[in-house]
C-alpha positions in Angstrom: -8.7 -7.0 -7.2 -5.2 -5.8 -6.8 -6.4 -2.2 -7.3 -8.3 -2.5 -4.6 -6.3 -3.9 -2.4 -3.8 -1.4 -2.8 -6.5 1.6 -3.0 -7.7 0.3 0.8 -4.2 0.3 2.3 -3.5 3.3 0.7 -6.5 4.6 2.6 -5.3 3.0 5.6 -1.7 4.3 5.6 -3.2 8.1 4.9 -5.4 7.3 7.9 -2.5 6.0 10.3 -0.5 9.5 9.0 -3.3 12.0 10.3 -3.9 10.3 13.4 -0.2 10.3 13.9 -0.6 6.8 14.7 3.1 5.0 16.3 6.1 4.9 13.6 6.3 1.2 13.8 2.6 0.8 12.8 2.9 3.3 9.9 6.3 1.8 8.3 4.6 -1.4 8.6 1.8 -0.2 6.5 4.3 1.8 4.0 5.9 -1.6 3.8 2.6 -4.1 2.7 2.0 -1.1 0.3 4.9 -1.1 -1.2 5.2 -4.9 -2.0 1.4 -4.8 -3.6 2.5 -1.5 -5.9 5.2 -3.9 -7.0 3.3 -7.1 -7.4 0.9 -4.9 -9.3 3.5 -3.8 -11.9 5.2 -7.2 -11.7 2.2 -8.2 -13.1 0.7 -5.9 -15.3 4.3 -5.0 -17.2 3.7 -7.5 -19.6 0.6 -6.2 -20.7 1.5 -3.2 -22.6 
C-alpha cells in the first residue's frame, strides 16, 4: 500500500518535472515523497 503510494507520487513528481510545472509545486511534491520513502523504511527496517 505504501509502495504504491510512493510509486504514484513518484509518477507525479516526474510528471510536474517535464512539464516544468512552478518550483513551489514540485518542492512540494519532492517533500510528501520524501516523508513516505522514509515512513517506508521506518517501517520495513525491522523486517530484515
Amino acid at each position: 500500500m505504501l509502495n504504491d503510494e510512493i510509486c504514484k507520487l513518484r509518477n507525479q513528481l516526474n510528471e510536474s518535472i517535464l512539464e516544468e510545472d512552478d518550483y513551489d509545486k514540485i518542492l512540494e511534491i519532492s517533500v510528501k515523497l520524501d516523508e513516505l520513502i522514509a515512513q517506508y523504511y521506518r517501517i520495513n527496517k525491522g523486517n530484515k
